[in-house]
Structure formats: C-alpha cells, structure tokens
C-alpha positions in Angstrom: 6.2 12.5 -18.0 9.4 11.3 -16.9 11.5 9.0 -18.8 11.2 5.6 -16.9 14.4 3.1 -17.1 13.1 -0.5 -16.5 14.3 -1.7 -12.9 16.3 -4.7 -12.3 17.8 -6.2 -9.6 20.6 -4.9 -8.0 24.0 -6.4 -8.8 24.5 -9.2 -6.3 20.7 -9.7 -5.1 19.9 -11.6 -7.6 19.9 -14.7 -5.1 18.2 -13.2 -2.1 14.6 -13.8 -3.4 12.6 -10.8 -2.7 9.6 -12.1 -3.5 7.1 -9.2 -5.1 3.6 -8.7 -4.4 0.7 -8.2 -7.3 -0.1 -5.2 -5.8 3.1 -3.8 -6.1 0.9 -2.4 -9.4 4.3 0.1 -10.6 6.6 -2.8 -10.7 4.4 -5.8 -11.9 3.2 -3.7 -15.3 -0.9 -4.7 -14.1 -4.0 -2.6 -13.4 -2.7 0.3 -15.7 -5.3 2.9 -14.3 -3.9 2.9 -10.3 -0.3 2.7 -12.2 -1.2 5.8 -13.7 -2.6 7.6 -11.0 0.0 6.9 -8.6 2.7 8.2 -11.7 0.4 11.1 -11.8 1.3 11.6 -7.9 5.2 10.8 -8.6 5.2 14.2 -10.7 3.0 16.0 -8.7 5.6 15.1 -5.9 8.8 16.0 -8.4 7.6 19.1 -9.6 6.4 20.1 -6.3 8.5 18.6 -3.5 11.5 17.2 -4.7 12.8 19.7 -6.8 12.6 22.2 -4.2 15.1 20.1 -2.3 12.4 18.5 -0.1 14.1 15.2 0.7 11.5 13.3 2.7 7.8 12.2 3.2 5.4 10.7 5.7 2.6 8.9 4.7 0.0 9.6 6.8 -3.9 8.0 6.6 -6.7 9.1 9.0 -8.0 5.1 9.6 -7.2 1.7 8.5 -7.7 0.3 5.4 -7.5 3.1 3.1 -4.1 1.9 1.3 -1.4 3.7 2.8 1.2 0.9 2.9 -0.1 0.1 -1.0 0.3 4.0 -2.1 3.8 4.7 -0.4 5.0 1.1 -1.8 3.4 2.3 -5.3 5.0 5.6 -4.8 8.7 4.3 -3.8 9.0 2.4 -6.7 7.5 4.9 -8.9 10.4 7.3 -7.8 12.9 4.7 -8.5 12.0 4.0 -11.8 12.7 7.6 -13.1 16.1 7.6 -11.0 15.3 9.0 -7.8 17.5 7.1 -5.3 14.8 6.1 -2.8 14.7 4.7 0.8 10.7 3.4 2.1 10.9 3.1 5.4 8.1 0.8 6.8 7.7 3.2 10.3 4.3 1.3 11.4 5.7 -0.4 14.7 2.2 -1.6 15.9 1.0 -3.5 12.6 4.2 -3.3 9.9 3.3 -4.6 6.4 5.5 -3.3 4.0 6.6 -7.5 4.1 3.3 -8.4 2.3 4.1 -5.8 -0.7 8.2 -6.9 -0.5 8.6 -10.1 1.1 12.4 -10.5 2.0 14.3 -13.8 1.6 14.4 -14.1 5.4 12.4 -12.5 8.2 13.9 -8.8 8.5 15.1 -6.5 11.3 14.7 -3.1 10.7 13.4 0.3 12.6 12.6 -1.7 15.6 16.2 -3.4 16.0 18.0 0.1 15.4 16.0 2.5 17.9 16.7 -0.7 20.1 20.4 -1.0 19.6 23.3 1.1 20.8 25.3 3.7 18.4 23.8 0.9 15.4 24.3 2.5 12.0 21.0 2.5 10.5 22.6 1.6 7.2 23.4 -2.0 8.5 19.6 -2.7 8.4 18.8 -1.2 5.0 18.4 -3.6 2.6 19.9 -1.5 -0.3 19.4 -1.7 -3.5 16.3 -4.4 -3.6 15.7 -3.0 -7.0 17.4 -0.2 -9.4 17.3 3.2 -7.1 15.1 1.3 -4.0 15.9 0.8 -0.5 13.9 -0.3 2.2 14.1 -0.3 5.9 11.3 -2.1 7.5 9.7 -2.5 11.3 11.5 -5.3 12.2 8.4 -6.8 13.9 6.2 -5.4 16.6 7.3 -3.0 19.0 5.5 -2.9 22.5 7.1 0.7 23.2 6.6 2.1 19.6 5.6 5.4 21.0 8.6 5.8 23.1 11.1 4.8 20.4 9.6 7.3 18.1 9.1 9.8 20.8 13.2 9.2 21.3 16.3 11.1 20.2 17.4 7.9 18.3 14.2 8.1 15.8 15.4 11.7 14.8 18.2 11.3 14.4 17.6 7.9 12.2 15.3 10.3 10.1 17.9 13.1 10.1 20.7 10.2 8.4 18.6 9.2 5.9 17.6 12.3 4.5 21.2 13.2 3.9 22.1 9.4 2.5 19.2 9.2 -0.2 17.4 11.7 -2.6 14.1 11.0 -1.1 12.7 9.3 2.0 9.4 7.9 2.5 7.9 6.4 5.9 4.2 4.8 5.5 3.2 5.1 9.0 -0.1 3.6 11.0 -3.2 5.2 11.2 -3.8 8.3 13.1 -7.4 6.7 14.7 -4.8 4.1 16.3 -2.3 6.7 17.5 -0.5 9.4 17.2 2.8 7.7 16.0 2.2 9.2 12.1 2.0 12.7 13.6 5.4 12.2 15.5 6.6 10.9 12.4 5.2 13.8 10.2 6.2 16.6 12.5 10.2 15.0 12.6 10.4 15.0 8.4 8.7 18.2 8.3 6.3 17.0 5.2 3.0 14.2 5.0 1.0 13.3 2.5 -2.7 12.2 3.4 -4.1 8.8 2.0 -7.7 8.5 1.7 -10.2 6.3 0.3 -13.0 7.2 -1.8 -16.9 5.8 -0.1 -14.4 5.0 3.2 -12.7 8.1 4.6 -14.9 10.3 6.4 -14.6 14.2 5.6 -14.8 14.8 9.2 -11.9 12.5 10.5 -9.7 13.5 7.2 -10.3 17.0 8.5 -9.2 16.1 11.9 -6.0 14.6 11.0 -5.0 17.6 8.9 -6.0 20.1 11.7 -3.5 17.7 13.9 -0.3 17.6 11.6 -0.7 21.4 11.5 -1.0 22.1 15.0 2.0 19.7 15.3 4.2 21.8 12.8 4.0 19.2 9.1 2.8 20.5 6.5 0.6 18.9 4.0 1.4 18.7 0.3 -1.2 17.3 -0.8 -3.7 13.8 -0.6 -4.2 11.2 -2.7 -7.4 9.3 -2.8 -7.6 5.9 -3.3 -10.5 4.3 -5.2 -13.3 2.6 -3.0 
C-alpha cells in the first residue's frame, strides 16, 4: 500500500472554513471498510492508470443514486493523501453536489462561470490547495445550457489545461439515464470509470452505459461497486 502522509490544510486556508462532510469517509478516519475499499481502488488506479502517464478520469454512473459524487470525492482525497497532486472537478451542471461533501466558506463559482466567461483562466476558479495535494473546481450552480457548454470548444480545452497543470484529474459527472453530458465528458479525457451500486444498478442499463462510452471512443478501466 502506499505510504499515506496525514493532510492538513494548505498554508493560508486555514481561515476559509471548508467545512467537511462525514462522508468524506478518507479524510474523516470513520467507516474503515468503504475507506478501505475505496484505497483498494486508489491502487488499482496507480498501478493501472497513473503510472502509465494517464492523467485524467471521468466518473461516470448509469442512474442516480449509486454514489458517484461520494466515490470520486472518496477517490480525490485518497490520491492526495499518498501525494498525487489532484484536481476533482465537480462537471454535473444539472444537479452539482460536490458542495455537500466540501462545503466552501462562501457559495462558489466554478465550471459554469468559466465555459461562460471570455479567455477566463480556469485556474482563477480553482480553489487550490483545500487540503495537502487537493484541488477542486466545482459547477458553479445550475447551468440551463449544460449540454452546449460541454458540447463547446471551451470545455476541451478546460479539460486539456488541467491535465497538464495536475498529476491527475477527476470529473464526477451526472447520470447517464439523465443525459448524455458524462459521455461527452468521458469521450473528451479519453478514460471513465463506472460507479454502481450493489441491489440498485441494473446489469442491463450498466451494460448499456458501457456499450455507449465505447461507441463514443472512452475507454473503461474498470467499476467500482458501491454497497447497497
């Protein structure tokens, strides 16, 4: 396993009052058996992914409420804590909630206010270093155009900048039964991983979302299933 260094706030944050949720299970040291699975995953992911220089993920679930805002929160900070500079990019534009897992000091813009803006770096709506090695970019609120501001130039090449800024990227997108904005998403990094729940998921539609990401050029590394 790798060698975990304890994470701390970053130096000057320590007044901004991110305010952490219980489920955050890899940085609030609780429920020991998802901690472990989802450091199971973070190896998995190293051994696999990242040390073949893959530098980004999608997180990509077939319907609601399987967990994947929970497992790509889980997974950022697990990265982090074994030194993996890491930006989670909260890319659900129709129902964001990476702000229930990380609650900023103040309400945040993010992926909405830079596809909207014009020539915006995206680093000036990163909130860097939230903890040791974490970043975070989230949705900024509701977008009533989402599919058109992913579909855009300005989404890829968002993407494109942050896969050269940080180690490793990860996007938790919405589920594919509400649209296809995780495909989009998936097909710009190149890579998803497929979050399922155990007595939820439904073989049939987790085979249906893989047969789409395929078709649509991402390829799969692998799924983690949540329990029920």
């Amino acid at each position: 396993m790798e060698q975990e260094t304890p994470l701390q706030p970053a130096p000057g944050s320590e007044n901004l009052r991110y305010e952490f949720s219980p489920d955050l299970v890899t940085l609030m040291g609780q429920r020991p058996e998802e901690t472990e699975a989802i450091r199971t995953a973070r190896t998995h992911l190293i051994a696999r992914h990242i040390h073949d220089g893959r530098r980004g993920l999608a997180m990509c679930a077939a319907t609601k409420g399987v967990g994947c805002t929970f497992t790509s929160a889980n997974l950022a900070v697990s990265l982090a804590q074994v030194g993996v500079a890491t930006l989670l990019i909260d890319g659900n534009l129709r129902e964001p909630s990476l702000e229930t897992f990380i609650k900023p000091p103040s309400p945040a813009v993010g992926l909405k206010q830079c596809l909207e803006g014009d020539g915006v770096q995206v680093s000036a709506f990163v909130h860097h270093e939230v903890i040791s090695n974490l970043s975070l970019l989230y949705a900024g609120g509701v977008s009533q155009n989402a599919q058109e501001a992913l579909a855009g130039g300005a989404f890829k090449a968002l993407i494109e900048r942050c896969l050269r800024d940080f180690e490793f990227t990860i996007v938790d997108t919405p589920a594919a039964s509400l649209c296809a904005d995780g495909i989009r998403i998936s097909t710009i990094i190149g890579y998803t991983l497929i979050v399922a729940r155990a007595n939820t998921s439904r073989f049939a539609e987790l085979g249906n979302l893989a047969s789409q990401l395929r078709e649509d050029g991402a390829q799969i590394v692998g799924t983690i299933l949540n329990e029920g």
